[in-house]
CHARMM internal coordinates of N, CA and C (Angstrom, degrees):
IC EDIT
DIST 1 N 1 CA 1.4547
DIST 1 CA 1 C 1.5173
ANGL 1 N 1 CA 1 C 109.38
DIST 1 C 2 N 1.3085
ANGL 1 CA 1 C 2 N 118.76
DIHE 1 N 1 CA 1 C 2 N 135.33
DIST 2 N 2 CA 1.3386
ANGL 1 C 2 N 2 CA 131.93
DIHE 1 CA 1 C 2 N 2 CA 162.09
DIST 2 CA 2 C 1.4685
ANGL 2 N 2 CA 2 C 117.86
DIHE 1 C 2 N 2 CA 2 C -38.16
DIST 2 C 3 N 1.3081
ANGL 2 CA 2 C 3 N 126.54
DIHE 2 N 2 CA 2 C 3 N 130.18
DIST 3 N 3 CA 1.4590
ANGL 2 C 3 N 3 CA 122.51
DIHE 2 CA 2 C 3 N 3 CA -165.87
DIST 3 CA 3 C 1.7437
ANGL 3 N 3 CA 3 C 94.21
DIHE 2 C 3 N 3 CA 3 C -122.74
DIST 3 C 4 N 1.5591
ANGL 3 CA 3 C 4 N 111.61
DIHE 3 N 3 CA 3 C 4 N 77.33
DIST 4 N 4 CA 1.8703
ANGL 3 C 4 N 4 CA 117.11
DIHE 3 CA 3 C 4 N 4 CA 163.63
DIST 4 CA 4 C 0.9876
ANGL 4 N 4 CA 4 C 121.41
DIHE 3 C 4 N 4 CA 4 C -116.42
DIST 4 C 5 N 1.8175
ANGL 4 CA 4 C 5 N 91.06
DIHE 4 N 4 CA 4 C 5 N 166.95
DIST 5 N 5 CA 1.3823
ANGL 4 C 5 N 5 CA 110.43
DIHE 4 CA 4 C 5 N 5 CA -151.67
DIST 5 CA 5 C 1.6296
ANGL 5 N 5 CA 5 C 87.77
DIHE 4 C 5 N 5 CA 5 C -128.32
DIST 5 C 6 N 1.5019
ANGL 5 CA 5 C 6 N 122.53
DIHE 5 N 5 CA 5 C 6 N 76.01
DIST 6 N 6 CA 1.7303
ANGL 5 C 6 N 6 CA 101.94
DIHE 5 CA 5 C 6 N 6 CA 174.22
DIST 6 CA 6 C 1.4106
ANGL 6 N 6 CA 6 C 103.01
DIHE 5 C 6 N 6 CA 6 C -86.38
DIST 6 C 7 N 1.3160
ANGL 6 CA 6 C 7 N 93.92
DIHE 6 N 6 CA 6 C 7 N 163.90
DIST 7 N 7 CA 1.7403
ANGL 6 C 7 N 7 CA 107.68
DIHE 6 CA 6 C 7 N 7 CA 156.91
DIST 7 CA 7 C 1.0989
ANGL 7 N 7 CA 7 C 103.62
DIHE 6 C 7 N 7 CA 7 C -103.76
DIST 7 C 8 N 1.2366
ANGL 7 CA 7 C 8 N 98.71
DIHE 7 N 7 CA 7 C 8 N 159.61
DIST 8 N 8 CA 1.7171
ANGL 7 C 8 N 8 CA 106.99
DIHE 7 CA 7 C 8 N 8 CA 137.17
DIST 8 CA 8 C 1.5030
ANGL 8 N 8 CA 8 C 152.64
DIHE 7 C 8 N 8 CA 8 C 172.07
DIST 8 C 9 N 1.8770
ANGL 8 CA 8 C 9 N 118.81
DIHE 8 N 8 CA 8 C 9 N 176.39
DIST 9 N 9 CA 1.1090
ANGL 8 C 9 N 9 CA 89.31
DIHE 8 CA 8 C 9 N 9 CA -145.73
DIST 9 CA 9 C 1.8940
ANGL 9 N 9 CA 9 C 103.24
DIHE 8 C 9 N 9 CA 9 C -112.34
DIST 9 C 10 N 1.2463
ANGL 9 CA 9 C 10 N 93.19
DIHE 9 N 9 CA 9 C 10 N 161.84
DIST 10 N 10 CA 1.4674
ANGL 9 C 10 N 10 CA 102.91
DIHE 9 CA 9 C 10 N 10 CA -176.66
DIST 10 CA 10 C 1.4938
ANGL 10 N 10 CA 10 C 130.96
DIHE 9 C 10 N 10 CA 10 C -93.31
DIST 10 C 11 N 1.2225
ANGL 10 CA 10 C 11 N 115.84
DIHE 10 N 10 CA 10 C 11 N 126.63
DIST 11 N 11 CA 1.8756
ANGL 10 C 11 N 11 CA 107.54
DIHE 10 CA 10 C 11 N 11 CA 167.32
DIST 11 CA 11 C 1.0813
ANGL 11 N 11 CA 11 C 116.43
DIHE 10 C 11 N 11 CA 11 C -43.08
DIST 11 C 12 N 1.7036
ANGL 11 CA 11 C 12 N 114.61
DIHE 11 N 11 CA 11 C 12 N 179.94
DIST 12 N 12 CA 1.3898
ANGL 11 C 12 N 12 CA 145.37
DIHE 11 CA 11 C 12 N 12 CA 167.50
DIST 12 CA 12 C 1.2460
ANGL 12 N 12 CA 12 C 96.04
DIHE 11 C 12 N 12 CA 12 C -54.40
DIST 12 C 13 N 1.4121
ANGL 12 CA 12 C 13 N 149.50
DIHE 12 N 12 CA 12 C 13 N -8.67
DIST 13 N 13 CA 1.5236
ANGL 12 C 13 N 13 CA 128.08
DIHE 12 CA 12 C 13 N 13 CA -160.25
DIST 13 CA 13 C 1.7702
ANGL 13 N 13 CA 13 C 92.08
DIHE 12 C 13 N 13 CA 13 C -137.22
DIST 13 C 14 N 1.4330
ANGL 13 CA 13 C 14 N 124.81
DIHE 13 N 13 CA 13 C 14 N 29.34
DIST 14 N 14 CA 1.5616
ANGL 13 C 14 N 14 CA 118.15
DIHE 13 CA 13 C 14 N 14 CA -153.70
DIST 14 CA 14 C 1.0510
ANGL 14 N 14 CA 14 C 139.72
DIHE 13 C 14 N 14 CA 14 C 30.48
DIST 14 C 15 N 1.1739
ANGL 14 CA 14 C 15 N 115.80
DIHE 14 N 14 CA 14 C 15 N 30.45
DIST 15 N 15 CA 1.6759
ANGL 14 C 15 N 15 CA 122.34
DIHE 14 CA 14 C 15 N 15 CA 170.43
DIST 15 CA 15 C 1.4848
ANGL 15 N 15 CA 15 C 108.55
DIHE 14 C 15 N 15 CA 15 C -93.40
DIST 15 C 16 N 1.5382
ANGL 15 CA 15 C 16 N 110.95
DIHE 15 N 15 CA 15 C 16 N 152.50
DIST 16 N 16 CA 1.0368
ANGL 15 C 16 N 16 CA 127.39
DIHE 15 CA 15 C 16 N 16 CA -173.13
DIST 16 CA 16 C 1.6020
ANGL 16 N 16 CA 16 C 100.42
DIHE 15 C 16 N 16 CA 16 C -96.01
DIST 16 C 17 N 1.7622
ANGL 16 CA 16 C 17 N 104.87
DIHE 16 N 16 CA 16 C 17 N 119.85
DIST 17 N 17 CA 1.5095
ANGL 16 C 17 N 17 CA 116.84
DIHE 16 CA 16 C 17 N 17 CA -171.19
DIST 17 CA 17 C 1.4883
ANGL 17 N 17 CA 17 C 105.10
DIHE 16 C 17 N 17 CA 17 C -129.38
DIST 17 C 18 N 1.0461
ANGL 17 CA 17 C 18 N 131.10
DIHE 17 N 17 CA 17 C 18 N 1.27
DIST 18 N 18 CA 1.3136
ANGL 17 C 18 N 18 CA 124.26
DIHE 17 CA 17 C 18 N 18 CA -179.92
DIST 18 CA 18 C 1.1747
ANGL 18 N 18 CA 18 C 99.07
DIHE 17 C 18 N 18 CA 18 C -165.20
DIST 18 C 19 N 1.3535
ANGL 18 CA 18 C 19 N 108.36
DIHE 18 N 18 CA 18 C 19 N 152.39
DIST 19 N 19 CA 2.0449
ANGL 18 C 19 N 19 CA 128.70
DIHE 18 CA 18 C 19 N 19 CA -175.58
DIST 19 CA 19 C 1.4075
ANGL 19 N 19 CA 19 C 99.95
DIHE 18 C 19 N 19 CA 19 C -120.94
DIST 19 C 20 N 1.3493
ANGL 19 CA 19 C 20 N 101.81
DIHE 19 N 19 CA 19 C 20 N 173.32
DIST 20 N 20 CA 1.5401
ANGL 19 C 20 N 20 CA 90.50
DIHE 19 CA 19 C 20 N 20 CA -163.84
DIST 20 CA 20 C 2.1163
ANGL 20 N 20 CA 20 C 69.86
DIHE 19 C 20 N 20 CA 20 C -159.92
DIST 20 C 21 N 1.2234
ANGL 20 CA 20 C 21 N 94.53
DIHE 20 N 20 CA 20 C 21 N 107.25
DIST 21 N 21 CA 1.8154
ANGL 20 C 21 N 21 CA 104.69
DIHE 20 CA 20 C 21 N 21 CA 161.77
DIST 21 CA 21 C 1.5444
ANGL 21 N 21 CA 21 C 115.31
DIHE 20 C 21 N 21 CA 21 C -110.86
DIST 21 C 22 N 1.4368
ANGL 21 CA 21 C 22 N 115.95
DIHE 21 N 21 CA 21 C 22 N -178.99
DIST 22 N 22 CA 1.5087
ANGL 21 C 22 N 22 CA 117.10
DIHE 21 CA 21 C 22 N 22 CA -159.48
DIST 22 CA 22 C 1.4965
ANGL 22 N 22 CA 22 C 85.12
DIHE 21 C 22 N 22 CA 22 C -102.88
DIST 22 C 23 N 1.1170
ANGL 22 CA 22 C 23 N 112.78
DIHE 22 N 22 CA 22 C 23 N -168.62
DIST 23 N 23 CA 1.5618
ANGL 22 C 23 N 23 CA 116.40
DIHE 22 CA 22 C 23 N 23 CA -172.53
DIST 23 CA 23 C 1.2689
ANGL 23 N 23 CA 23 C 107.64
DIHE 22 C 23 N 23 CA 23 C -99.21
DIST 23 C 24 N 1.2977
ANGL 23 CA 23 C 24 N 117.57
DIHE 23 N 23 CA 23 C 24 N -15.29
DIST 24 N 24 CA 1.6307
ANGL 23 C 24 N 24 CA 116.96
DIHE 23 CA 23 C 24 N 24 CA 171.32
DIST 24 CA 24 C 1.2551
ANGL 24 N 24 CA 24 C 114.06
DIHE 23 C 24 N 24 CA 24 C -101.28
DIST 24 C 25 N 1.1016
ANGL 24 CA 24 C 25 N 119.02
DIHE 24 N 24 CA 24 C 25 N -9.54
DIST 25 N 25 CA 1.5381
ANGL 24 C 25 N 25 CA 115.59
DIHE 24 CA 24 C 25 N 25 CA 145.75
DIST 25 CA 25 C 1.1718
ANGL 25 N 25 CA 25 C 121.09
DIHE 24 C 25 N 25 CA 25 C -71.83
DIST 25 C 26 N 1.1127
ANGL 25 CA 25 C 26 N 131.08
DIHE 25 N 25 CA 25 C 26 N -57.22
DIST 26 N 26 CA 1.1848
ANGL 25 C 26 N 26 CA 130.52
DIHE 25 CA 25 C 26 N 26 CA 169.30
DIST 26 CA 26 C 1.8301
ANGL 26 N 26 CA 26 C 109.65
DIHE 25 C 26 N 26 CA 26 C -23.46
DIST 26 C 27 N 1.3386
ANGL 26 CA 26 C 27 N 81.84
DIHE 26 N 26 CA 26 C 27 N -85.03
DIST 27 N 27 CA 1.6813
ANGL 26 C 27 N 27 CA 94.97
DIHE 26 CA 26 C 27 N 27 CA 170.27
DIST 27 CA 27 C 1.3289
ANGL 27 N 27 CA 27 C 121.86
DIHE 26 C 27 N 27 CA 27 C -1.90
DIST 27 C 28 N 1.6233
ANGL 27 CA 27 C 28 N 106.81
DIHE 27 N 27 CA 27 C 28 N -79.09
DIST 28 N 28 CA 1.1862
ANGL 27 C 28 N 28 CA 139.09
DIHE 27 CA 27 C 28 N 28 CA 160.71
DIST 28 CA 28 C 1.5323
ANGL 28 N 28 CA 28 C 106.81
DIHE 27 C 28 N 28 CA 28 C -24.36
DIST 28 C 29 N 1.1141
ANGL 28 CA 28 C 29 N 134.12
DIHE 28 N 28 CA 28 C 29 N -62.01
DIST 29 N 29 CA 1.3269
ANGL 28 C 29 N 29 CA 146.96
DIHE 28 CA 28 C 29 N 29 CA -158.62
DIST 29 CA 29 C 1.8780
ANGL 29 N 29 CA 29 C 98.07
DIHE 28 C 29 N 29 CA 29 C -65.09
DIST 29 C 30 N 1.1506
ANGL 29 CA 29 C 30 N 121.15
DIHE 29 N 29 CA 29 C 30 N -71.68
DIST 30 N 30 CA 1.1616
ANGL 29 C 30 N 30 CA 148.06
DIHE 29 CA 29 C 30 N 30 CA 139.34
DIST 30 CA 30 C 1.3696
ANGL 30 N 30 CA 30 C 112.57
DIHE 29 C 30 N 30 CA 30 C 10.99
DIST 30 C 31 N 1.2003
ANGL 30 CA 30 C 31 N 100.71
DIHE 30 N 30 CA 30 C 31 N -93.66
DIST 31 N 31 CA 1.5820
ANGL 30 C 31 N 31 CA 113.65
DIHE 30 CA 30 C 31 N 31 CA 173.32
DIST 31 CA 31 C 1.6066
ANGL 31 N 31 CA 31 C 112.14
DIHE 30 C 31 N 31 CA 31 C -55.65
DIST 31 C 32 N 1.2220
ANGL 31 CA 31 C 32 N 134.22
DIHE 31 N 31 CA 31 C 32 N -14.15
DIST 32 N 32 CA 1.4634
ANGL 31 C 32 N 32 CA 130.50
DIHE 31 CA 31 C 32 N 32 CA -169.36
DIST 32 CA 32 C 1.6551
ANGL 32 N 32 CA 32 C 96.77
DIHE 31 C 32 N 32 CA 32 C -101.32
DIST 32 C 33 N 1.2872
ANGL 32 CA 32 C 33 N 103.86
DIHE 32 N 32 CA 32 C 33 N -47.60
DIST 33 N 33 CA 2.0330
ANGL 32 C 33 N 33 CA 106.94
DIHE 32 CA 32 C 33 N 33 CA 175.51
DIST 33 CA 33 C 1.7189
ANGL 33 N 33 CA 33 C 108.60
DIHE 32 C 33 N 33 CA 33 C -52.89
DIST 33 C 34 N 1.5661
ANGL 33 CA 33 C 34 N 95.63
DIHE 33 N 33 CA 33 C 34 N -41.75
DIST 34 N 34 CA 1.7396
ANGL 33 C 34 N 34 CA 95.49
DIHE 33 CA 33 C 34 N 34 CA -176.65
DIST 34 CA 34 C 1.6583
ANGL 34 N 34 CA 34 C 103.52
DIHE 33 C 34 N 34 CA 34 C -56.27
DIST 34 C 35 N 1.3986
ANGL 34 CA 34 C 35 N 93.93
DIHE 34 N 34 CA 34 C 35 N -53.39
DIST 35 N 35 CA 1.9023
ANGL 34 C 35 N 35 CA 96.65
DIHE 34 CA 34 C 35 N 35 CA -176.54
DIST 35 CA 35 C 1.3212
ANGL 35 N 35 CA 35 C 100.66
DIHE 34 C 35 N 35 CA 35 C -38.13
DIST 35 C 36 N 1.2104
ANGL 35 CA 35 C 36 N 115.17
DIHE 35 N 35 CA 35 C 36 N -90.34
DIST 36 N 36 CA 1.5311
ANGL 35 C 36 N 36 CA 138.18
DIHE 35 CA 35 C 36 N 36 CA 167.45
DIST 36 CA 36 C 1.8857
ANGL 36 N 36 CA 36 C 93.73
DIHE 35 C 36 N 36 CA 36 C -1.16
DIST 36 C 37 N 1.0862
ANGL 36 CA 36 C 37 N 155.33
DIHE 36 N 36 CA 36 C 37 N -69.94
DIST 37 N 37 CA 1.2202
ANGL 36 C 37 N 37 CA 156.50
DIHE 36 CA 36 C 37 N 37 CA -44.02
DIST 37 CA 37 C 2.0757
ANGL 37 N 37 CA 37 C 80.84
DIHE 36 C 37 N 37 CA 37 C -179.26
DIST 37 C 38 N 1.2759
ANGL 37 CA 37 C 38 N 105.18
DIHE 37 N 37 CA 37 C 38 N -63.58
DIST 38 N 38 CA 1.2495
ANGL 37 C 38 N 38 CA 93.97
DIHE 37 CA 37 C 38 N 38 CA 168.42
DIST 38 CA 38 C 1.9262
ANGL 38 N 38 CA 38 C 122.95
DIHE 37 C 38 N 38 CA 38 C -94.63
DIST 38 C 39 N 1.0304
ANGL 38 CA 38 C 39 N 106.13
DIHE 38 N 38 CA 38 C 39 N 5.20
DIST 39 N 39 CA 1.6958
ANGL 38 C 39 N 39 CA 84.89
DIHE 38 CA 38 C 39 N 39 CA 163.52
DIST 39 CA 39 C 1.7503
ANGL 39 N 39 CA 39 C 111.00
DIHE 38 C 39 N 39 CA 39 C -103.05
DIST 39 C 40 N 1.7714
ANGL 39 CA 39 C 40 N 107.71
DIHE 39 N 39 CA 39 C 40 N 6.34
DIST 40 N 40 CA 1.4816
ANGL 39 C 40 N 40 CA 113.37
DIHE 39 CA 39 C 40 N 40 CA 176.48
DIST 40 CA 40 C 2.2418
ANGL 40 N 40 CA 40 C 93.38
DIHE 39 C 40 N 40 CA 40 C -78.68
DIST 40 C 41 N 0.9516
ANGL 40 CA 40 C 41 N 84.04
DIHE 40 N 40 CA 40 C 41 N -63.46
DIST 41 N 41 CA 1.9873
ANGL 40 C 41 N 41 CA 102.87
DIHE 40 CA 40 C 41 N 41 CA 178.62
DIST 41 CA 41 C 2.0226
ANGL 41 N 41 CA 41 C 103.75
DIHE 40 C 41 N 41 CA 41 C -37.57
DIST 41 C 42 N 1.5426
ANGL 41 CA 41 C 42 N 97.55
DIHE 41 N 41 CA 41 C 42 N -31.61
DIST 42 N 42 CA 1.7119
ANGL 41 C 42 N 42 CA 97.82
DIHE 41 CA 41 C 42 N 42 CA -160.90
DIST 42 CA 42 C 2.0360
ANGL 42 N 42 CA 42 C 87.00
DIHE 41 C 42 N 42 CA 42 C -88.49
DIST 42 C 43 N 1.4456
ANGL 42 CA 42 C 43 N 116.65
DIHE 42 N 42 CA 42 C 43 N -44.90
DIST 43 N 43 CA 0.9391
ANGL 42 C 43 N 43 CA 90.12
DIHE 42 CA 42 C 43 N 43 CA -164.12
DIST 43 CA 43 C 1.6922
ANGL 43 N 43 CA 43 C 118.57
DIHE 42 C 43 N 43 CA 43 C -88.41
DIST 43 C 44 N 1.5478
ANGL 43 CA 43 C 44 N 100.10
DIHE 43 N 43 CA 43 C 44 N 17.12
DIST 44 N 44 CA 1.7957
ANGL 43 C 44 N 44 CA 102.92
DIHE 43 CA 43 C 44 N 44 CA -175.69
DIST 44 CA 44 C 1.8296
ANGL 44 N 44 CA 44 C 84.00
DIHE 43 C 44 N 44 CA 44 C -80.48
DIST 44 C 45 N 1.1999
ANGL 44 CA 44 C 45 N 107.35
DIHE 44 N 44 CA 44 C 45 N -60.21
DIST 45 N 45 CA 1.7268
ANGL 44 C 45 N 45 CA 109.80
DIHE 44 CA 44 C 45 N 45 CA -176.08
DIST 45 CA 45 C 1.4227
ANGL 45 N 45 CA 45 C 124.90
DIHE 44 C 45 N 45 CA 45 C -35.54
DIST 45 C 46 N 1.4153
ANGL 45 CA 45 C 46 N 86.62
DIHE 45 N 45 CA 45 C 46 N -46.52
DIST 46 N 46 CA 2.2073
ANGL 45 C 46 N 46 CA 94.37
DIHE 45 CA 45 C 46 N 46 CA 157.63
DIST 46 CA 46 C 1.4961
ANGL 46 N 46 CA 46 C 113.82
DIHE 45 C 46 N 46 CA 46 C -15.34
DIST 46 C 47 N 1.7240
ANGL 46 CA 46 C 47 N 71.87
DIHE 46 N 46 CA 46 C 47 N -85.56
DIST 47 N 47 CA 2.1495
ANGL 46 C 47 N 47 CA 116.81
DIHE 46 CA 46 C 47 N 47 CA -161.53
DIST 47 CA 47 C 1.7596
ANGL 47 N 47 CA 47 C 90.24
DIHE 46 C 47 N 47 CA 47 C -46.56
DIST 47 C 48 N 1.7301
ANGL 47 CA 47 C 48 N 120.46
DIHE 47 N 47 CA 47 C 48 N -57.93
DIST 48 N 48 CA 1.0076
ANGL 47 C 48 N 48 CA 122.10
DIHE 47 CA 47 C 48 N 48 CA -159.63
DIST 48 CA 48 C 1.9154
ANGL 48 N 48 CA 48 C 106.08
DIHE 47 C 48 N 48 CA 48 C -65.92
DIST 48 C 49 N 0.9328
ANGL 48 CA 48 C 49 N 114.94
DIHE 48 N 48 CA 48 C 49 N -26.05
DIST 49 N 49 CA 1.9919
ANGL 48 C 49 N 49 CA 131.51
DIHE 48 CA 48 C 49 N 49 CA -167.46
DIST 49 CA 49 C 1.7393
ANGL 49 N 49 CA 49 C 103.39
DIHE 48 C 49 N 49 CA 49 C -52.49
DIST 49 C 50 N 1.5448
ANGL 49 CA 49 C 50 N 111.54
DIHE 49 N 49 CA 49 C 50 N 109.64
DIST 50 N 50 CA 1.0861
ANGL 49 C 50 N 50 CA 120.18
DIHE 49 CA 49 C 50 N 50 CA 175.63
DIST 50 CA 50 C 1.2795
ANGL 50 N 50 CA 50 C 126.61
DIHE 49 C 50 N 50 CA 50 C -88.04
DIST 50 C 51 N 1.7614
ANGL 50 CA 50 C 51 N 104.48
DIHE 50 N 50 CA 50 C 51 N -7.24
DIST 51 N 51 CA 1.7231
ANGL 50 C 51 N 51 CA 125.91
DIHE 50 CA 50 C 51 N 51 CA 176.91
DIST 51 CA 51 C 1.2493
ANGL 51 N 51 CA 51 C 94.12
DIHE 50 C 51 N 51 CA 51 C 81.12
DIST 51 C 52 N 1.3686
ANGL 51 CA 51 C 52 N 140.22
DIHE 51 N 51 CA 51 C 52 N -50.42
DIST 52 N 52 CA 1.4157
ANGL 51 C 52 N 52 CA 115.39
DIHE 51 CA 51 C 52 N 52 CA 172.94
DIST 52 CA 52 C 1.4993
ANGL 52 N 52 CA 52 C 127.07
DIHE 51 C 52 N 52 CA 52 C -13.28
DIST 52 C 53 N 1.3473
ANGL 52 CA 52 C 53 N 108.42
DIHE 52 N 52 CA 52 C 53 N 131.49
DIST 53 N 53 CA 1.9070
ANGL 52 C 53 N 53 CA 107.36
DIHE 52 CA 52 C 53 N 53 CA 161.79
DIST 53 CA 53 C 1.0529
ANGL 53 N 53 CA 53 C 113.93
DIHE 52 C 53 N 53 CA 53 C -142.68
DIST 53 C 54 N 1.4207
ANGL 53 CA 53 C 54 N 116.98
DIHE 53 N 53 CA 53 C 54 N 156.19
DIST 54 N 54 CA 1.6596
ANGL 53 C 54 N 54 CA 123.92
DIHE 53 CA 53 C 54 N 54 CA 179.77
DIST 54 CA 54 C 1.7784
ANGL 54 N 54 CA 54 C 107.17
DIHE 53 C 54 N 54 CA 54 C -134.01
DIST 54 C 55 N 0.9265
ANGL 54 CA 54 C 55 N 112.17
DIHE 54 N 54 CA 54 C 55 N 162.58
DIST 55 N 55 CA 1.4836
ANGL 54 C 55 N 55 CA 134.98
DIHE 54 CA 54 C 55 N 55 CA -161.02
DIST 55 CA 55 C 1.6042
ANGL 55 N 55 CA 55 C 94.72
DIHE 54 C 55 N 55 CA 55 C -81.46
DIST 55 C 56 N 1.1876
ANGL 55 CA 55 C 56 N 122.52
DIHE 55 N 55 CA 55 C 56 N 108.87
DIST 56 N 56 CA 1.4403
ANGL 55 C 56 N 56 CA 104.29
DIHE 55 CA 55 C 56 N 56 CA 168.67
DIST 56 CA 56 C 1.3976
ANGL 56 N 56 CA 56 C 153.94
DIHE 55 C 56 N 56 CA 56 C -66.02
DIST 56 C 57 N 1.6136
ANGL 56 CA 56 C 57 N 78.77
DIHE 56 N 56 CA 56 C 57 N 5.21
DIST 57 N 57 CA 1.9630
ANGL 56 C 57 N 57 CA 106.21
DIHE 56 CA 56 C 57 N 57 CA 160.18
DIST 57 CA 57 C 1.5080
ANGL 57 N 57 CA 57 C 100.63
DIHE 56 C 57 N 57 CA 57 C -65.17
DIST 57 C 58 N 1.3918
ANGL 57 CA 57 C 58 N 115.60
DIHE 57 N 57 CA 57 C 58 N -74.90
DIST 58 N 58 CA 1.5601
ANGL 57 C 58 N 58 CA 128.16
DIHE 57 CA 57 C 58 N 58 CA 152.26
DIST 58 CA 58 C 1.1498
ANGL 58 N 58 CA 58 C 102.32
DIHE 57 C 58 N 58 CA 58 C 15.32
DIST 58 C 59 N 1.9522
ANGL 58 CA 58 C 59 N 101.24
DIHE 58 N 58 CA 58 C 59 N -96.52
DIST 59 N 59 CA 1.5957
ANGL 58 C 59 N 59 CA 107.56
DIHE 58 CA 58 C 59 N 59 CA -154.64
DIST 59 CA 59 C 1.7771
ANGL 59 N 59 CA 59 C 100.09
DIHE 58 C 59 N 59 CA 59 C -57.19
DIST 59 C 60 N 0.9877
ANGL 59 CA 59 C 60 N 153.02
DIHE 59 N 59 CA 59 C 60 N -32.28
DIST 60 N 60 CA 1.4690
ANGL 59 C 60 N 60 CA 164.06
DIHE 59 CA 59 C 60 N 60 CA 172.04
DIST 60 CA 60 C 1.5283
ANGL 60 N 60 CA 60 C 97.25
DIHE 59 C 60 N 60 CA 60 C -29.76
DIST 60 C 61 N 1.5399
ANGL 60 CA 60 C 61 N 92.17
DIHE 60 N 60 CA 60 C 61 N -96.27
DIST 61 N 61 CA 1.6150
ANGL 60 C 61 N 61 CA 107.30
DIHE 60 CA 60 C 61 N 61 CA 171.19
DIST 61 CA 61 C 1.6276
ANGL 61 N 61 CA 61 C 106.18
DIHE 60 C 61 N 61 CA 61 C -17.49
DIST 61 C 62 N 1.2987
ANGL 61 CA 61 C 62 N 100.49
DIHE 61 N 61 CA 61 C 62 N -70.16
DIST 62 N 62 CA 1.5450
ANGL 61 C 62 N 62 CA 91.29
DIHE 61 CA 61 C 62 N 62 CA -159.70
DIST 62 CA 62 C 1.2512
ANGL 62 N 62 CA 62 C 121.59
DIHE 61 C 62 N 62 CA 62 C -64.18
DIST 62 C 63 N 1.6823
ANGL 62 CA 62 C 63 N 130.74
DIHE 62 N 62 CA 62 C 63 N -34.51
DIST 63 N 63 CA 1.2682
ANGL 62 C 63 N 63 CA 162.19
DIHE 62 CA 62 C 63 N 63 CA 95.41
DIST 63 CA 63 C 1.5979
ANGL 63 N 63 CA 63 C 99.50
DIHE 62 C 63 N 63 CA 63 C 41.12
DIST 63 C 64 N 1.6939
ANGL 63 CA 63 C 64 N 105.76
DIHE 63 N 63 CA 63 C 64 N -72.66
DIST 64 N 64 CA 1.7412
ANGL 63 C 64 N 64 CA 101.40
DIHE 63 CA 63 C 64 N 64 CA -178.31
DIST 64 CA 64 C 1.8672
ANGL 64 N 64 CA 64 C 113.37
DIHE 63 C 64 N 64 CA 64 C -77.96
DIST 64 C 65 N 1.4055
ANGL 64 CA 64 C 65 N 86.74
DIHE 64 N 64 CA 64 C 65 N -34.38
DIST 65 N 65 CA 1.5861
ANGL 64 C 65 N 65 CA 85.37
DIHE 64 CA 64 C 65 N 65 CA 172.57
DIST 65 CA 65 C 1.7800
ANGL 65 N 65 CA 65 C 128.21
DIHE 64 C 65 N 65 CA 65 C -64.22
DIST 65 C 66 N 0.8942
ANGL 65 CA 65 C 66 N 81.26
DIHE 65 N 65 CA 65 C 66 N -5.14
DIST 66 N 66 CA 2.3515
ANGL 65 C 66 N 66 CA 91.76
DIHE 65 CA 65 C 66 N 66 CA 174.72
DIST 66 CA 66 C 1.4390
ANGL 66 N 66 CA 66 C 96.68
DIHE 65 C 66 N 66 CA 66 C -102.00
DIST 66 C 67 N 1.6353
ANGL 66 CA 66 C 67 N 134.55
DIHE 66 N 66 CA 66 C 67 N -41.70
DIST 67 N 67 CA 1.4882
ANGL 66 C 67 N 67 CA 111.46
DIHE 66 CA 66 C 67 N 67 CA -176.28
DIST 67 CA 67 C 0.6198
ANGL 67 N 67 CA 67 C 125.03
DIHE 66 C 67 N 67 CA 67 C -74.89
DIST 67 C 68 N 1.9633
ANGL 67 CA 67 C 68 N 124.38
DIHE 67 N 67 CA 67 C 68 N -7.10
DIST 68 N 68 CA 1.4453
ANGL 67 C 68 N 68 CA 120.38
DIHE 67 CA 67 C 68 N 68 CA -177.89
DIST 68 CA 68 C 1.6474
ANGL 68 N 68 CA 68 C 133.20
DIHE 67 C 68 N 68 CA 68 C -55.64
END
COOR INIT
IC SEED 1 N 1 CA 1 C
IC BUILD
């Protein structure tokens, strides 16, 4: 678990409208969404995985043969 410390500060009407974190929290925050961010990306590739494979000489070959 995330270990923060926000502040924060309030409007004209006392509501709380803005946070105010340290920069290594921040950080922190950041780096955990990215995580987050790639095991969302790893498991669409799963769902999407047809088991097919090709030789990456293959994809090359074929690769120069479409930009021509």
């Amino acid at each position: 678990m995330l270990d923060l410390h926000p502040q924060y500060i309030k409007d004209a009407n006392g509501e709380k409208s803005l946070v105010v974190l340290s920069a290594k929290e921040f950080k922190t925050i950041i780096e955990e969404l990215e995580d987050l961010e790639d095991v969302k990306l790893y498991d669409e590739a799963k769902i999407e995985d047809s088991g097919e494979r090709i030789l990456f000489s293959d994809y090359l070959k074929n690769r120069k043969q479409n930009n021509v």
